[in-house]
ChimeraX commands (.cxc) that place a marker at each C-alpha (Angstrom):
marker #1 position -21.44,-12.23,-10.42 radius 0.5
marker #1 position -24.41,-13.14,-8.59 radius 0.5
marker #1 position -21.55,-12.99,-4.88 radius 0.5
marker #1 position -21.17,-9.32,-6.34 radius 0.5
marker #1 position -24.80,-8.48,-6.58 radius 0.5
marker #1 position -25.40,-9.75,-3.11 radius 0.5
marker #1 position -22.73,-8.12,-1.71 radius 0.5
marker #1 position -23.91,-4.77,-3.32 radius 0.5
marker #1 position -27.41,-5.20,-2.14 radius 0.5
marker #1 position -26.42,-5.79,1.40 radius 0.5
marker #1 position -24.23,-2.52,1.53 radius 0.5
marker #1 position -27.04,-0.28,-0.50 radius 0.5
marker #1 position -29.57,-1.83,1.94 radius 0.5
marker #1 position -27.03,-0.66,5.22 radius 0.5
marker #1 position -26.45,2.88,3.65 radius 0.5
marker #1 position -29.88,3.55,3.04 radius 0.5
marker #1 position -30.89,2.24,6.55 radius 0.5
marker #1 position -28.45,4.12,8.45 radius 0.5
marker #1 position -29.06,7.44,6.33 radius 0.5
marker #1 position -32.73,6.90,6.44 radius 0.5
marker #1 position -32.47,7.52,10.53 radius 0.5
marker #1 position -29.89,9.84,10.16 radius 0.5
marker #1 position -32.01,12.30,7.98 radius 0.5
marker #1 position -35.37,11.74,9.73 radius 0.5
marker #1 position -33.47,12.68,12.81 radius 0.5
marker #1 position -31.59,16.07,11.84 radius 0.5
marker #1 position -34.85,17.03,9.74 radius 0.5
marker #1 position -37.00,16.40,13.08 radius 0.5
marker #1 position -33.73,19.31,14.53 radius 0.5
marker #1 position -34.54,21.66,11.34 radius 0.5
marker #1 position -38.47,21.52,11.44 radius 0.5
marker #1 position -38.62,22.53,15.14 radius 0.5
marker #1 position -36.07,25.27,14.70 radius 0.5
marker #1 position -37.89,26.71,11.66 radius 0.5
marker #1 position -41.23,26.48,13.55 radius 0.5
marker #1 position -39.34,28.82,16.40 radius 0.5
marker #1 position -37.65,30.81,14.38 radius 0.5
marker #1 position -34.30,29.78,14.91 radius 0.5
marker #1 position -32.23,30.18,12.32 radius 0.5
marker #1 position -30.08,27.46,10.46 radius 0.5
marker #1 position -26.84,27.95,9.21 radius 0.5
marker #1 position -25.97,24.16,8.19 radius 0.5
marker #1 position -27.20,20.99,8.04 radius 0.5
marker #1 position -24.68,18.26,7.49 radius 0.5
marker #1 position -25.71,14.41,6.69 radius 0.5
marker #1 position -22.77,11.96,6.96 radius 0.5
marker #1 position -19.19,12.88,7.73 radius 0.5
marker #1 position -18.00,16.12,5.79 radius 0.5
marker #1 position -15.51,13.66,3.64 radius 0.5
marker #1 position -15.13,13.99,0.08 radius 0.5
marker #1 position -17.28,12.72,-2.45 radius 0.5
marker #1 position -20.23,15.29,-0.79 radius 0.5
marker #1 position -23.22,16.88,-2.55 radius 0.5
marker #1 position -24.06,20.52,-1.44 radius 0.5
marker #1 position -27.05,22.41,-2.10 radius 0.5
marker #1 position -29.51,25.15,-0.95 radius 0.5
marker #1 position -32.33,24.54,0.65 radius 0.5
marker #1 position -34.99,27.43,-0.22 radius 0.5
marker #1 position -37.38,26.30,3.00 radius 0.5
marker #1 position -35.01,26.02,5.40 radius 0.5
marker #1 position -32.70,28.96,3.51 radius 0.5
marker #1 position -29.45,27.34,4.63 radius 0.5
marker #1 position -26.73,25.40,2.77 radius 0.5
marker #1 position -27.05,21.35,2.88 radius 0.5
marker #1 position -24.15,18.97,2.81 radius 0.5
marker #1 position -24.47,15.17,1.86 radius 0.5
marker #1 position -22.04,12.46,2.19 radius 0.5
marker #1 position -21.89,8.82,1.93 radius 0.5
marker #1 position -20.09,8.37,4.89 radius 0.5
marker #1 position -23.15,7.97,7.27 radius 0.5
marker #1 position -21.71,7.88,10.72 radius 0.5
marker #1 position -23.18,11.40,11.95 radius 0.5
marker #1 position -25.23,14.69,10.92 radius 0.5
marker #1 position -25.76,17.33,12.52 radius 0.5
marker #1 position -27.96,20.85,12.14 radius 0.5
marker #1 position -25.66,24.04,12.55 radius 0.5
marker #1 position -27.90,27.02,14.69 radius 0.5
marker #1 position -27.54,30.48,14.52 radius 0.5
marker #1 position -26.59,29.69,17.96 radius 0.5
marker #1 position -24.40,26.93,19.83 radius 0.5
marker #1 position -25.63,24.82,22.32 radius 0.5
marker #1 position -23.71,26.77,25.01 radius 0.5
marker #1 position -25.45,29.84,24.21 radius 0.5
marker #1 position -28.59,28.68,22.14 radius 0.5
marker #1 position -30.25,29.66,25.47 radius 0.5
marker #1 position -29.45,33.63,25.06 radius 0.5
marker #1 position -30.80,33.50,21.45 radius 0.5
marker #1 position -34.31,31.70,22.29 radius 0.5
marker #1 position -36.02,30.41,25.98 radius 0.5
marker #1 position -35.53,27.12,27.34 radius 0.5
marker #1 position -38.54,25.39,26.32 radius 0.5
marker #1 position -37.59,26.56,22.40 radius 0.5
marker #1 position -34.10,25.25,22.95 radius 0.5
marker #1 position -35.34,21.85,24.59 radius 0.5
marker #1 position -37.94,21.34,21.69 radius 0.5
marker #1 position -35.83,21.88,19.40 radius 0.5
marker #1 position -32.77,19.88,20.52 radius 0.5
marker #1 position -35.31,16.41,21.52 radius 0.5
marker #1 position -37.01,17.09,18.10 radius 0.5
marker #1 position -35.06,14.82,16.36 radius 0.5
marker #1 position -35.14,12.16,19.45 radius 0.5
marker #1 position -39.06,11.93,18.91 radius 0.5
marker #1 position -38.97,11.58,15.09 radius 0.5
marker #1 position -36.35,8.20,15.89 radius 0.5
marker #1 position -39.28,6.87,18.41 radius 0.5
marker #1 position -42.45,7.70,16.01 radius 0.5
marker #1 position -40.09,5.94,13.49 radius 0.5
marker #1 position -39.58,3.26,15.86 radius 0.5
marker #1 position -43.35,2.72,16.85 radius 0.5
marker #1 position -44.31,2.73,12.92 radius 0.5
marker #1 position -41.78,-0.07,11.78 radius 0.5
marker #1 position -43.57,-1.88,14.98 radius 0.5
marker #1 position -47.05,-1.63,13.79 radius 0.5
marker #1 position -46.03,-2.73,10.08 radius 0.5
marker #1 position -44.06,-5.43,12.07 radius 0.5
marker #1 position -47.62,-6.50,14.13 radius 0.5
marker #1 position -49.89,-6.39,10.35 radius 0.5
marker #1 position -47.75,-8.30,8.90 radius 0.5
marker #1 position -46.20,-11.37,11.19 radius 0.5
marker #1 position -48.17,-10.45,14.80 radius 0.5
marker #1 position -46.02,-10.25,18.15 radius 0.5
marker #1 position -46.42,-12.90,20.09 radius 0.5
marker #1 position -42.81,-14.53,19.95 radius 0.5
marker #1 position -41.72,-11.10,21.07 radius 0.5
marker #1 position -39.46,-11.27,23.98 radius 0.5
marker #1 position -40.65,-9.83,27.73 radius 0.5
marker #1 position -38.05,-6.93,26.93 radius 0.5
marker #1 position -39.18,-6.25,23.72 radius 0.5
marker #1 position -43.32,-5.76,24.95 radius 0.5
marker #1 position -41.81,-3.55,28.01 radius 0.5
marker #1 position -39.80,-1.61,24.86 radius 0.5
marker #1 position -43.52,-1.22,22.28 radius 0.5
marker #1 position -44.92,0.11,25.26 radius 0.5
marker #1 position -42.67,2.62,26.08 radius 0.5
marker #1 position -42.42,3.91,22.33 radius 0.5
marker #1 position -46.38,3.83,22.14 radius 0.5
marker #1 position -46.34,5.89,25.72 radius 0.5
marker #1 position -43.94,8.17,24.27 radius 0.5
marker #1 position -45.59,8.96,20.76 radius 0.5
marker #1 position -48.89,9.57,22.30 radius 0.5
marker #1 position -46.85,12.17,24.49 radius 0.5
marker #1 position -45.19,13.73,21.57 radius 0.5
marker #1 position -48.24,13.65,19.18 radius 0.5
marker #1 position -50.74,15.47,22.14 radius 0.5
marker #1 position -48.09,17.47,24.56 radius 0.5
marker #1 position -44.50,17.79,22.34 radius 0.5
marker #1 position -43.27,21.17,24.35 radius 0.5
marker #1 position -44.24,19.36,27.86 radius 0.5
marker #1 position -42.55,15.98,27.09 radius 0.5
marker #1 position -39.25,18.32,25.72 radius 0.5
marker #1 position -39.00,20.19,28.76 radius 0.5
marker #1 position -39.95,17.81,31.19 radius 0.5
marker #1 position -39.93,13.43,30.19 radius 0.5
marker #1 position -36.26,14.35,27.54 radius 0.5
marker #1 position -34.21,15.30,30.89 radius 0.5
marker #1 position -35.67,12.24,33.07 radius 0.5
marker #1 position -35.32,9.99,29.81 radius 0.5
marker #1 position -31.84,11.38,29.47 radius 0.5
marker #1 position -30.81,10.67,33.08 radius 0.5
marker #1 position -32.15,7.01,32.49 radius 0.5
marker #1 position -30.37,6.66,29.46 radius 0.5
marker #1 position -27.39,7.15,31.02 radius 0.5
marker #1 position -28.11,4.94,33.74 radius 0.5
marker #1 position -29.14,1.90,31.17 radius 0.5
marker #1 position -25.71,2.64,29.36 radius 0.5
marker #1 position -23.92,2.13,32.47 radius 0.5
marker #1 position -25.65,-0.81,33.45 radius 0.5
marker #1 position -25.06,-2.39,30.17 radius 0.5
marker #1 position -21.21,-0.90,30.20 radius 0.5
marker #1 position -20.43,-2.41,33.65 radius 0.5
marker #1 position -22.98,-4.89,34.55 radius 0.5
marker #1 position -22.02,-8.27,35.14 radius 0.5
marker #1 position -22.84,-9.18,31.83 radius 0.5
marker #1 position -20.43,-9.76,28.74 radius 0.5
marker #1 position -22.00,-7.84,26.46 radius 0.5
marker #1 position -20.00,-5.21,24.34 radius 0.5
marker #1 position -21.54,-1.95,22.82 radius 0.5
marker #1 position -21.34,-2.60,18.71 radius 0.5
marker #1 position -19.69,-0.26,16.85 radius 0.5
marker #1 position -20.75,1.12,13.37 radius 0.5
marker #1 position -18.89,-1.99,11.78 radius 0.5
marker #1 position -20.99,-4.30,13.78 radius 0.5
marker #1 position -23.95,-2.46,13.33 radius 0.5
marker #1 position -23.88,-2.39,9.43 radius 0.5
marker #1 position -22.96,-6.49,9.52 radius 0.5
marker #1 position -25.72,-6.59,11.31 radius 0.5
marker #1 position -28.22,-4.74,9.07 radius 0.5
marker #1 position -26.28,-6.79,6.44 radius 0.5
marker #1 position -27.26,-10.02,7.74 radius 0.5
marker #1 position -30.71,-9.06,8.12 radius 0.5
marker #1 position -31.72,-8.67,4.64 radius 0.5
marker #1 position -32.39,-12.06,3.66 radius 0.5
marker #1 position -35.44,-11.68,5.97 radius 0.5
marker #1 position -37.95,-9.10,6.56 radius 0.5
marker #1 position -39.38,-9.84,9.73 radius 0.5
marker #1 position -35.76,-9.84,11.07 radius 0.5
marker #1 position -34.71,-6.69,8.99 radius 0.5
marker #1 position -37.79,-4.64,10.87 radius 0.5
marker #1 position -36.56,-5.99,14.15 radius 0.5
marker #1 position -33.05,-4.96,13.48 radius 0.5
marker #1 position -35.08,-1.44,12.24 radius 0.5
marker #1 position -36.88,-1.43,15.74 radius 0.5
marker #1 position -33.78,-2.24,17.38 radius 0.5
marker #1 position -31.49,0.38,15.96 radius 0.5
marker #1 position -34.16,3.00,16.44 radius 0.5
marker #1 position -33.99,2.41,20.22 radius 0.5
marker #1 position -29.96,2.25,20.21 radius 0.5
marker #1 position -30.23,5.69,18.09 radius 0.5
marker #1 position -33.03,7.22,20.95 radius 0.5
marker #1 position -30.07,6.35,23.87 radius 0.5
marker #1 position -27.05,7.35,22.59 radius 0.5
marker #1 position -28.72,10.66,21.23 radius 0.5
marker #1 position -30.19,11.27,24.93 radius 0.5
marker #1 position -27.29,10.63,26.81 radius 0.5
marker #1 position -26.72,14.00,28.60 radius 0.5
marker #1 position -23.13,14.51,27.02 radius 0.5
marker #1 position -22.06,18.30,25.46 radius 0.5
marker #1 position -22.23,16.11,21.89 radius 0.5
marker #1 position -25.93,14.56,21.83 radius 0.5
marker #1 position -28.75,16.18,22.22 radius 0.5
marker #1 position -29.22,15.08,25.84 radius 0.5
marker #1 position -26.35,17.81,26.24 radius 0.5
marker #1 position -28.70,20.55,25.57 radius 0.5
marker #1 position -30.29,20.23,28.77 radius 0.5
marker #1 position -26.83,20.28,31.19 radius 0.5
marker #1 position -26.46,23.49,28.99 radius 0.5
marker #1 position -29.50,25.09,30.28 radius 0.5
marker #1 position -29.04,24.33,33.95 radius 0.5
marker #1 position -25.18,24.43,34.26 radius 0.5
marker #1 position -23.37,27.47,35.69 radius 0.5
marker #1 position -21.58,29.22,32.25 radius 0.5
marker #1 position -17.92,28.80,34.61 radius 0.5
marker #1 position -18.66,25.07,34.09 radius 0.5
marker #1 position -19.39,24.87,30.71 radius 0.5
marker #1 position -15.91,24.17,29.72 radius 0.5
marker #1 position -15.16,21.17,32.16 radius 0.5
marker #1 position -18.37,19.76,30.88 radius 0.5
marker #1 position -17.08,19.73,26.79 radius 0.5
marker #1 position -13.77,18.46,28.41 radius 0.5
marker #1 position -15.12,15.71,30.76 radius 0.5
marker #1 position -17.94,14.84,27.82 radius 0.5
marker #1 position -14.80,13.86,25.56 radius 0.5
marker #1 position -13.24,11.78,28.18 radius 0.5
marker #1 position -16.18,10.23,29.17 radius 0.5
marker #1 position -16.63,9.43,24.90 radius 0.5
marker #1 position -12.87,8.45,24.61 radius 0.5
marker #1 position -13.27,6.12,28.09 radius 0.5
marker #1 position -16.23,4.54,26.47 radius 0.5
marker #1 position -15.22,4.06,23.43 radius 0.5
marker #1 position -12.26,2.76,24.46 radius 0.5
marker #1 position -13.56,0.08,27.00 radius 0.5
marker #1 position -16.43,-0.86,24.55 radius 0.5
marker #1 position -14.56,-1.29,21.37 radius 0.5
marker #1 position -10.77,-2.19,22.89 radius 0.5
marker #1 position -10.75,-3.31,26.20 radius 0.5
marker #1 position -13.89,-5.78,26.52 radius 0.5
marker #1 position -13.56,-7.42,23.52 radius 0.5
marker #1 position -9.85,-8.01,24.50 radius 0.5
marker #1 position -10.86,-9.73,27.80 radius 0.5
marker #1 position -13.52,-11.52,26.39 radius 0.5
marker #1 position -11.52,-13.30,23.94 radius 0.5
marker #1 position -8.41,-14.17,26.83 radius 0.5
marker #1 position -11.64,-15.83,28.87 radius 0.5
marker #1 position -12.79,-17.86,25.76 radius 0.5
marker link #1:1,2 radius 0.2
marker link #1:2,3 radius 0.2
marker link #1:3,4 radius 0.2
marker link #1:4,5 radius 0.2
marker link #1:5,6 radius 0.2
marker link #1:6,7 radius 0.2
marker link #1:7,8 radius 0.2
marker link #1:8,9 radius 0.2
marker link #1:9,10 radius 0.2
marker link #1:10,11 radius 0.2
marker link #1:11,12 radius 0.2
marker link #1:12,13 radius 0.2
marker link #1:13,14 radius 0.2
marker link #1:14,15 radius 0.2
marker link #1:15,16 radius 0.2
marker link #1:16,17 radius 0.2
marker link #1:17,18 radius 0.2
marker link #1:18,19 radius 0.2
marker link #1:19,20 radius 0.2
marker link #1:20,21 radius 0.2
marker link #1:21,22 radius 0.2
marker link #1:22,23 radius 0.2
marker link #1:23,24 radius 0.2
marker link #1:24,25 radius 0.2
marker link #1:25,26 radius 0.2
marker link #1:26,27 radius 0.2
marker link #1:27,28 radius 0.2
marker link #1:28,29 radius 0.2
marker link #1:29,30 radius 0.2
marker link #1:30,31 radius 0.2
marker link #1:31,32 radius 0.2
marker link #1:32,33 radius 0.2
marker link #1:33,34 radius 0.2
marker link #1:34,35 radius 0.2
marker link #1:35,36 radius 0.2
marker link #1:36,37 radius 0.2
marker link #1:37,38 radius 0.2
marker link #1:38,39 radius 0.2
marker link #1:39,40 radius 0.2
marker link #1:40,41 radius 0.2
marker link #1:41,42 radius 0.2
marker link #1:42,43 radius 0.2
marker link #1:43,44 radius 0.2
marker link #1:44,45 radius 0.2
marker link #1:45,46 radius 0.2
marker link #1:46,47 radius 0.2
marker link #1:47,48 radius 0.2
marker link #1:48,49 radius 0.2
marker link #1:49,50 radius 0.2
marker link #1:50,51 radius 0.2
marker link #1:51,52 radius 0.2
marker link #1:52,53 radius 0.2
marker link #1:53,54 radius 0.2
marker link #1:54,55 radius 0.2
marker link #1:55,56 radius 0.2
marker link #1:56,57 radius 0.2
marker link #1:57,58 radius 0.2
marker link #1:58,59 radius 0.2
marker link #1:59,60 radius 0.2
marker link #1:60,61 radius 0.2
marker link #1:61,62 radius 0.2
marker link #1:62,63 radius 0.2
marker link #1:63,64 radius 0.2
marker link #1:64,65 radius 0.2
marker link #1:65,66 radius 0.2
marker link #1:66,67 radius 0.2
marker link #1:67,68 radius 0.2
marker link #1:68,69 radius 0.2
marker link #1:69,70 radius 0.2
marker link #1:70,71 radius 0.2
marker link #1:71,72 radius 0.2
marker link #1:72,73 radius 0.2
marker link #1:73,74 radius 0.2
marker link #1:74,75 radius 0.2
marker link #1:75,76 radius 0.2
marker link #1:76,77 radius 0.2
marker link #1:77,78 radius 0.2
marker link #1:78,79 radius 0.2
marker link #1:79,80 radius 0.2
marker link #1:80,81 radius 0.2
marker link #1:81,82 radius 0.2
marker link #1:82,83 radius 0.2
marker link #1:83,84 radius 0.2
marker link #1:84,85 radius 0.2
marker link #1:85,86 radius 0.2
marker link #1:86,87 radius 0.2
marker link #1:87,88 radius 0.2
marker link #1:88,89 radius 0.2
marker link #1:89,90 radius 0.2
marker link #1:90,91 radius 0.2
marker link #1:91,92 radius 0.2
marker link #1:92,93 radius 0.2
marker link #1:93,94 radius 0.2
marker link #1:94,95 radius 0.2
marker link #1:95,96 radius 0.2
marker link #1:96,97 radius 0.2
marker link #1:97,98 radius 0.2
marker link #1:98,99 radius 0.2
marker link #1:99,100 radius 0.2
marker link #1:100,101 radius 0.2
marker link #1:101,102 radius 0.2
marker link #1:102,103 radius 0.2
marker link #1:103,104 radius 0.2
marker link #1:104,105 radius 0.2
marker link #1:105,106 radius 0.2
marker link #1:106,107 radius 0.2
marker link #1:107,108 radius 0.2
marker link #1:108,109 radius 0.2
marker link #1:109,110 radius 0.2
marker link #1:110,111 radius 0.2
marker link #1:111,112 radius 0.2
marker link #1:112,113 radius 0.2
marker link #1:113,114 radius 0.2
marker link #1:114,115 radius 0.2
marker link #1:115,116 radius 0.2
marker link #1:116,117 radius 0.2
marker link #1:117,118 radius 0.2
marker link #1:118,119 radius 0.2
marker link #1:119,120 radius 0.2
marker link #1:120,121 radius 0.2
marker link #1:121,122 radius 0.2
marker link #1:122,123 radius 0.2
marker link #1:123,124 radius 0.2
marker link #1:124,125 radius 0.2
marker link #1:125,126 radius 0.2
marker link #1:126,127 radius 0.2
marker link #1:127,128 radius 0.2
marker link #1:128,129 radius 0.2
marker link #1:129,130 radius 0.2
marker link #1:130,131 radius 0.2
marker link #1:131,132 radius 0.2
marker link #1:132,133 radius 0.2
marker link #1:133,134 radius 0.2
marker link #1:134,135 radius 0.2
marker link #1:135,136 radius 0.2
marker link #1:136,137 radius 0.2
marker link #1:137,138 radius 0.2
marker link #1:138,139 radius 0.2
marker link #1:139,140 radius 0.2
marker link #1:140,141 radius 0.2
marker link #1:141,142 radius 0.2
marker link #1:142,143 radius 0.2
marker link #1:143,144 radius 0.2
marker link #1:144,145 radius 0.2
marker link #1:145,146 radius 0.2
marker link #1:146,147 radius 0.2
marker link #1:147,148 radius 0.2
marker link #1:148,149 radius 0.2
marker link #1:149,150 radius 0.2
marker link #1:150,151 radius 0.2
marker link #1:151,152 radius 0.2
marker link #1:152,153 radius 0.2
marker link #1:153,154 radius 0.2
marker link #1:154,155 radius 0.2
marker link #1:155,156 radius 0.2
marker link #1:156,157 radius 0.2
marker link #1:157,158 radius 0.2
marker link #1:158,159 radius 0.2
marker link #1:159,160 radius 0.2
marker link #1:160,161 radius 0.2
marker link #1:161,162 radius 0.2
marker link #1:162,163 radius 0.2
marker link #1:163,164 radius 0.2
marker link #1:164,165 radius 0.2
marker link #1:165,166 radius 0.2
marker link #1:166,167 radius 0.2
marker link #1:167,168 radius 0.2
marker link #1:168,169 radius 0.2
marker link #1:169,170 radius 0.2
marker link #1:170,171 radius 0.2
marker link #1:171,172 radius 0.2
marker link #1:172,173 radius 0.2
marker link #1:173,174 radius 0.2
marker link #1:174,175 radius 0.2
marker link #1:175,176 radius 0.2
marker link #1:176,177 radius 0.2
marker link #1:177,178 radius 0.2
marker link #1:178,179 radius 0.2
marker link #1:179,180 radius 0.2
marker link #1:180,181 radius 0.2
marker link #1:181,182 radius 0.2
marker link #1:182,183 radius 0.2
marker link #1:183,184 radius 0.2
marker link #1:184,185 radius 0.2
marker link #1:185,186 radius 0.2
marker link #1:186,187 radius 0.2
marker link #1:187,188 radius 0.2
marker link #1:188,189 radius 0.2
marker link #1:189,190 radius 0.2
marker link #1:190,191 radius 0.2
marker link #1:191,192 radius 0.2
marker link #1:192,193 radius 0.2
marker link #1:193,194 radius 0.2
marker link #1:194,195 radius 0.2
marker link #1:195,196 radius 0.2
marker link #1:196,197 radius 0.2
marker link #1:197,198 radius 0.2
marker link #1:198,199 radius 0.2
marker link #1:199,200 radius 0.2
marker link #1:200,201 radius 0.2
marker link #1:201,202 radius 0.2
marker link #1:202,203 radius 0.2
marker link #1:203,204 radius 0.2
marker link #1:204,205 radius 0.2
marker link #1:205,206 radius 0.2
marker link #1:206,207 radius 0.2
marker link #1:207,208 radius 0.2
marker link #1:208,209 radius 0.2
marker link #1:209,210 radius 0.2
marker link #1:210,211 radius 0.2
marker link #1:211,212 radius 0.2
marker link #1:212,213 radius 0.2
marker link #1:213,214 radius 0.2
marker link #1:214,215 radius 0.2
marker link #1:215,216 radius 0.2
marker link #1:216,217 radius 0.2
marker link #1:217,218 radius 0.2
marker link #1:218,219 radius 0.2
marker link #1:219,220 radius 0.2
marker link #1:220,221 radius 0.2
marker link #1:221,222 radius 0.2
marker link #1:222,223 radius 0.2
marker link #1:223,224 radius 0.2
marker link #1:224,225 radius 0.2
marker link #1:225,226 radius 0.2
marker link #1:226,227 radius 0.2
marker link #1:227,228 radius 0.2
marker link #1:228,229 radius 0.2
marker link #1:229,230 radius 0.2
marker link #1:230,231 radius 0.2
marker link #1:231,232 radius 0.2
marker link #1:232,233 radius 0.2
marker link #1:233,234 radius 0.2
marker link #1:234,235 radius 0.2
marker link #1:235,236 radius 0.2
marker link #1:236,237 radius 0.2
marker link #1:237,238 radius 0.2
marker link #1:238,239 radius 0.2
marker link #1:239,240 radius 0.2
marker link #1:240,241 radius 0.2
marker link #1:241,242 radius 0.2
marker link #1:242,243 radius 0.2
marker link #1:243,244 radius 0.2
marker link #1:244,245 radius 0.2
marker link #1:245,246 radius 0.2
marker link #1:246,247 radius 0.2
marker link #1:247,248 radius 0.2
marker link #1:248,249 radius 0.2
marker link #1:249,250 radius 0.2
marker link #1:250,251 radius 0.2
marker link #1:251,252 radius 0.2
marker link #1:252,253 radius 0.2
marker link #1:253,254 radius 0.2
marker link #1:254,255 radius 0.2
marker link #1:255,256 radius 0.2
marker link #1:256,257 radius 0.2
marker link #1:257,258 radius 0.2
marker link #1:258,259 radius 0.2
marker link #1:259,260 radius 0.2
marker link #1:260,261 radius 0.2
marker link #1:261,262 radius 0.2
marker link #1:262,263 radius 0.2
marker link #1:263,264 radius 0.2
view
């Protein structure tokens, strides 16, 4: 009984976790486009797979879906990326897609200074200082100048997100890409300490902030390509973004792991 209980805390402690992000993210999406007057058709939270909760949302007046299977979200525009431009300017469309990138680093940076009160930093890593300074950097641009660092710091922190993924992808170094099933074992194995579950916390965060900026038609770091990209284009982007997901899943999650194991 008490192996049951364990078990059930670790998954209700993953769930809420990963949901926790998820929300906070597509919310950061829906406040910005309510603040421009963009208007929301959707807004999804988990994978639309039965059971789901649905219910209407008076302040954002659109429908809200809610599933237990936490492995996306998303917030449904009046207007698609590929033509969110034609419905409001640039700057709105920028603001409103890195919205929910800055909530995921003001997360981030709080979970850090609840970290500091309550065990201090100093066996922090060199990687993980460089890391709290770039989130405090970051929030202090969002809190002061939001609209400047959406136009201007989400494309340059998109194009370096892309280039850290690569790095990591095809460095030298073994070191494969988790998936959500390694993710959640490793929120799982975190509970039985705190200061180790707020790392994980800090650590996810950061994993969340990349993959969303990568400048792929599917994350927000898409939004930007959008803007800039000749419309007779558009359509080799979606179709190269999916190969370039389907390539990297595929060497992350099949391929390395594979070779890996044959060298052990």
């Amino acid at each position: 009984m008490m192996h049951f209980a364990q078990k059930a805390y670790k998954i209700v402690v993953v769930v809420c976790t990963i949901g926790f992000l998820i929300i906070a993210h597509e919310l950061g999406h829906a406040f910005a486009a309510k603040e421009h007057g963009v208007g929301i058709q959707h807004i999804m939270i988990g994978l639309p797979v039965y059971p789901v909760v649905e219910f209407e949302s008076q302040y954002f007046d659109a429908p809200v879906t809610l599933s237990p299977w936490l492995a996306m979200g998303y917030v449904e525009l009046e207007a698609d990326k590929a033509s969110l431009m034609q419905v409001a300017s640039f700057v709105v469309a920028m603001d409103i897609a890195a919205a929910g990138i800055w909530v995921t680093i003001v997360l981030a940076l709080l979970v850090l200074v609840l970290q500091w009160m309550v065990f201090g930093l100093r066996d922090q890593t060199k990687r993980q200082r460089i890391y709290n300074w770039i989130l405090g950097l970051l929030t202090v641009g969002i809190v002061f100048e939001r609209t400047w660092m959406s136009v201007y710091v989400f494309p340059l922190m998109s194009m370096v997100c892309a280039a850290v993924v690569s790095r990591e992808l095809f460095g030298k170094k073994d070191n494969s890409t988790m998936g959500p099933v390694a993710i959640s074992k490793v929120i799982a194995s975190s509970t039985g300490s705190l200061k180790k579950y707020l790392n994980v916390v800090i650590g996810l965060s950061i994993g969340f902030t990349i993959m969303n900026s990568l400048p792929l038609a599917f994350f927000d770091g898409g939004v930007f390509v959008y803007g800039v990209l000749p419309s007779q284009y558009l359509r080799f982007y979606s179709i190269a973004s999916f190969a370039v997901l389907l390539f990297g899943y595929w060497y992350t999650q099949l391929y390395r792991p594979i070779t890996h194991t044959n060298r052990s």
